[in-house]
N, C-alpha and C positions, 0 to 999 in steps of 0.2 A: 783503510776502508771501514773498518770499523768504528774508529771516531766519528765518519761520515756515516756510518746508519745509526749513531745516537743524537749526532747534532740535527736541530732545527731551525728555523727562521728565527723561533722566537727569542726576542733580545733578551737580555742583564733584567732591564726598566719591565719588559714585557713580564718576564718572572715574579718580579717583583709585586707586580701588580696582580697578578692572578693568585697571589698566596691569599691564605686563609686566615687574616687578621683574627676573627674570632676564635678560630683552633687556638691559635699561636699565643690570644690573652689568654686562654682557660690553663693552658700548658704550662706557662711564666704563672698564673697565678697558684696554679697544683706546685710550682718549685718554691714559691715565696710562702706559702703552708708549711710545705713539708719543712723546708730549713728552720721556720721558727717552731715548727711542734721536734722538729730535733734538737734544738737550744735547750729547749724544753728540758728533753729526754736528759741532759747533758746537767740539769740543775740550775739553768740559766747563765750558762758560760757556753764560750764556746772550745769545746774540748773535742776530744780522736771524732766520734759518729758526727757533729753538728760542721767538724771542718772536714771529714772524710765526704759526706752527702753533698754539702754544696759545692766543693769543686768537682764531684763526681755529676752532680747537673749542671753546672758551667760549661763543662767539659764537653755533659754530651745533649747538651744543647745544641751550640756550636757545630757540634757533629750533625746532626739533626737538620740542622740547614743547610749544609754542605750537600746531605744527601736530597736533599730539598732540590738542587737543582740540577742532579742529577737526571738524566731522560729518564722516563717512566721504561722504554726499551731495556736500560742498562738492565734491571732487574729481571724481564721476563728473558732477556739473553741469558742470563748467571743464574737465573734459578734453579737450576739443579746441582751446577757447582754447589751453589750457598748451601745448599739441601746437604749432598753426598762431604763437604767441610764440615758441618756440623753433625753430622752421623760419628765423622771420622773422630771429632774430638768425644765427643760420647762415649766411642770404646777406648778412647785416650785417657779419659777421667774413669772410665772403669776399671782399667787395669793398671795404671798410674800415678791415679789421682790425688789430693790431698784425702786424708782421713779425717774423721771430726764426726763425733756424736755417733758411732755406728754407719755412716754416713760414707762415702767416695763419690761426690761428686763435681770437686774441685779441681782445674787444673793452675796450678800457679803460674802467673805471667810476671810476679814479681811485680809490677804496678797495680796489680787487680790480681784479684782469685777467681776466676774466669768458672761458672756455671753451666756449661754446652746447655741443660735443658733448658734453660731459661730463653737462650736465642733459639733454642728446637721449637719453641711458641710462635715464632716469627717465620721462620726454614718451611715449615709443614703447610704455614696459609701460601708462602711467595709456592710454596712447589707445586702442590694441589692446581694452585692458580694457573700456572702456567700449563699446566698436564691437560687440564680440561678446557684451556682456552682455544685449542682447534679440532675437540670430539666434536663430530655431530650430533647432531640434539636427537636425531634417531639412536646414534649407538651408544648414549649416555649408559641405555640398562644392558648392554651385552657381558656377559658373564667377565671377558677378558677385562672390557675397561673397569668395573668394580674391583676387578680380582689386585690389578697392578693397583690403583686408586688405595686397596686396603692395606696392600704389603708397602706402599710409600708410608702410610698413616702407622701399622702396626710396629712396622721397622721400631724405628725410635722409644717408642711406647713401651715396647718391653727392655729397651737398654736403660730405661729412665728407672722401669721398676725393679730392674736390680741393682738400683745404686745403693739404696731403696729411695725411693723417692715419688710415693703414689700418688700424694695430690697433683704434685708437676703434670706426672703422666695422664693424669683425668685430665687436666688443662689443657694438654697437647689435643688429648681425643675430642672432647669438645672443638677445640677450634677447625681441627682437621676435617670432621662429622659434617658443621655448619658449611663450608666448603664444600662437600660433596653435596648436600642436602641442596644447598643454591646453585650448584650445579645440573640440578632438575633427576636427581637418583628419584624411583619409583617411592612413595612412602611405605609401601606395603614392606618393604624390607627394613625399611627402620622398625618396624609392626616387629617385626618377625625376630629382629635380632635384638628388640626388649624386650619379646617373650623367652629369649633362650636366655640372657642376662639374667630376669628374673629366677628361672629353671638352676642356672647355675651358681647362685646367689651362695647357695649351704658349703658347693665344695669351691667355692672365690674366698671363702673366709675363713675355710680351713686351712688354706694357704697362706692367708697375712700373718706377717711378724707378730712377735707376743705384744710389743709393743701396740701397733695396729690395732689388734685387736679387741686392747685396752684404751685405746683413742675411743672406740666404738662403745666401749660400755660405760667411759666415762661420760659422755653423749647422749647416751639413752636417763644416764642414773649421775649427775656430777657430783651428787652426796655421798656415794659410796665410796668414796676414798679423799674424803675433803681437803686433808692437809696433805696428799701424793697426787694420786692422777689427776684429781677434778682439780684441783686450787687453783690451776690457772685462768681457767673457764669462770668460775664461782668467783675468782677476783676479780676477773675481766666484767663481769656484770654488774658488779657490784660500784666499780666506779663509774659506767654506763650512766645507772641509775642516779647512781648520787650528783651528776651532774646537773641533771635538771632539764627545765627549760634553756636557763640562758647560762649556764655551766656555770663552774666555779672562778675563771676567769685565769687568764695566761699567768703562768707558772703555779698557778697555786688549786694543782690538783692531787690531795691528798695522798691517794690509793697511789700514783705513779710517786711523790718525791719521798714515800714514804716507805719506796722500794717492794708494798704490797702485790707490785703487778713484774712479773718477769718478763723479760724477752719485748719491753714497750715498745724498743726503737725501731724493731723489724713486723712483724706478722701483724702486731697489736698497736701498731701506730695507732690505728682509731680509737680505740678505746680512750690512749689519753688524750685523743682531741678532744673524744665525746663528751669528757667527762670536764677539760676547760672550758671549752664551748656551750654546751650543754645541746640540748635538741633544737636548737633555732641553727648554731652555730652545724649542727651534724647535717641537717636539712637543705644547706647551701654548699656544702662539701656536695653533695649527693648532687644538687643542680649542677655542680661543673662537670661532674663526673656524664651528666644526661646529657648536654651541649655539648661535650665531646665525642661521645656515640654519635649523638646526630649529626652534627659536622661531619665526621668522617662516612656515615653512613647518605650523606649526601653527596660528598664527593664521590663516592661509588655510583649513587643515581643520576650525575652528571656527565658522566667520564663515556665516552665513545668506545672507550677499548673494552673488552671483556674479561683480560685480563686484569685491568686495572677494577674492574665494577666486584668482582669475585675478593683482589684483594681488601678490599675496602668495606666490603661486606662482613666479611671476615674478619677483618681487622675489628672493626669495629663491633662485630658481637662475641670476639673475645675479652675485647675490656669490657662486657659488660657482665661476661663471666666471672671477670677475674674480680671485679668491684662489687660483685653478688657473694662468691663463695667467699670472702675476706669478711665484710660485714658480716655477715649471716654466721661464719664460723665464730669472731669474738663475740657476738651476740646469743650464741646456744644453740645456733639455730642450724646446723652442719658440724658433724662432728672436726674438731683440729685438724689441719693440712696445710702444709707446707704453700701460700699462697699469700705472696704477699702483695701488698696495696698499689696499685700503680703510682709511680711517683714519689707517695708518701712515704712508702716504707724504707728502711736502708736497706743497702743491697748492690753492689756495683755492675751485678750483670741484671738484675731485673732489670735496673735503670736504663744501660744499655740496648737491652732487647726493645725495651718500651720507645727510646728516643730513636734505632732502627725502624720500629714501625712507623712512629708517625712523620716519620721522614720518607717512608713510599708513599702513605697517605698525601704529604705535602707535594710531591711529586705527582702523582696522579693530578691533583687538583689542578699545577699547574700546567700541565700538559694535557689536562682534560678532554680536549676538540681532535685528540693525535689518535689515529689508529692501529693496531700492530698487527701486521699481518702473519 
């Protein structure tokens, strides 16, 4: 009975043809980037990160279309499951987890070092969605549905922030927020709770780690500790720059093989594109990255379902958070945060989170005319 409320008329051929060719080239072309700017990273061979990342998008590519033809149903059924599983591994990598860097946010699967928050990015938009997909539009502002709306949103949020792991957790809250917010919440209350953010600004950062709160003043000041806290930042800009217009050209980006820049293959992928590429080459990165919001933010405008219109909404103006706070971080412009580049970066559970999204998104699009009651 339940295969029968996922299955539709529509055929194999029919699926097929309702995908989203243009998503699906931006997405293969975001993995044929990233693999050569990981060759890259690697010296020009292909060594652990350049043959770890591309069978890791092979893989969940693959995966990615699979969920592609999945009913759009399957998801708004399971979404609390998928929500309360990945809660679950949360306080499994809390209390469990791998250690690394001050850090506990790993749980090892032994094929992969599994990230729970990374898929909590993807858990909080499908739950959100589904929560609000049969409020009425009158009791969207009643005290109770905000209240549960917030403790699904906050849950997570604070098991992220004591892995420690605060960028993640802004990531989460964003994506979570925009979901309420297109949910038609009151604005007055988003008014209200950046007035008290703001208020609570002195004792939120008397709280942050030491570290933290050395992120922050490297941030405001990256001269102040040039060869320690700032270096990375002050590198990262400096190959930015030196790239140019039309960059320095693949493989022969100074700052990156000259080991200048730390940490290239993950957070600061961009940088050593920017700096091969130069600004024509960063400027086309940026246009895949716009065609993929909007594709996916069309399929939300197409889709009959509400649930499917909320995810896709969503979906799609988290990556645009997540392609904002990443540039803008290696560029000076946001202090460091754990926030890495969709696609580009390495990483086997961003990866994964990312190819789970746009695999609802592909889903939605193609069951777009379907409605869930």
């Amino acid at each position: 009975m339940l295969y029968n409320s996922f299955n539709t008329q529509i055929t194999f051929f029919q699926k097929l043809k309702n995908f989203d060719y243009i998503l699906l080239t931006c997405i293969l072309l975001l993995g044929l980037i990233s693999s050569l700017s990981m060759y890259s990273t690697d010296g020009g061979e292909i060594l652990f990160h350049s043959k770890s990342h591309i069978s890791k998008f092979l893989i969940f590519f693959t995966m990615m279309i699979f969920i592609s033809f999945l009913n759009i149903k399957f998801w708004h059924y399971f979404a609390y499951v998928f929500y309360i599983a990945i809660l679950f591994l949360l306080v499994w990598a809390s209390l469990y987890g791998i250690k690394s860097s001050g850090s506990q946010r790993w749980i090892n699967l032994y094929f992969i070092n599994l990230q729970p928050s990374e898929l909590m990015k993807i858990a909080i938009i499908v739950c959100l969605a589904k929560y609000y997909h049969r409020i009425q539009t009158n009791k969207i502002n009643d005290f109770q549905v905000m209240f549960i709306a917030l403790v699904i949103l906050i849950l997570p949020i604070m098991l992220v922030i004591t892995q420690p792991d605060l960028g993640t957790s802004i990531l989460i809250a964003l994506s979570g927020l925009v979901v309420i917010w297109l949910a038609g919440i009151n604005i007055k209350y988003f008014i209200y709770s950046f007035i008290a953010l703001l208020i609570s600004m002195p004792f939120a950062i008397a709280l942050l780690k030491p570290y933290q709160k050395l992120r922050i003043l490297t941030f405001l000041n990256p001269d102040r500790d040039p060869l320690g806290a700032g270096y990375q930042i002050i590198q990262s800009k400096i190959a930015v720059g030196s790239g140019g217009l039309n960059g320095k050209g693949f493989l022969k980006g100074t700052q990156s093989y000259l080991e200048f820049l730390p940490e290239k293959h993950t957070d600061f992928i961009f940088t050593l594109f920017a700096e091969e590429q130069g600004f024509l080459g960063s400027l086309g990165l940026l246009l895949i990255y716009i065609i993929i919001i909007y594709r996916v933010l069309r399929i939300g405008a197409i889709s009959r379902s509400y649930f499917a219109k909320l995810f896709c909404y969503g979906y799609g103006s988290a990556i645009f958070f997540y392609v904002t706070v990443n540039m803008s971080m290696v560029l000076g412009l946001l202090p460091i945060v754990g926030s890495p580049l969709p696609i580009m970066s390495y990483g086997g559970s961003s990866m994964l989170a990312t190819m789970i999204g746009f695999g609802i998104v592909m889903s939605a699009n193609i069951n777009h005319k379907q409605l869930i009651a």
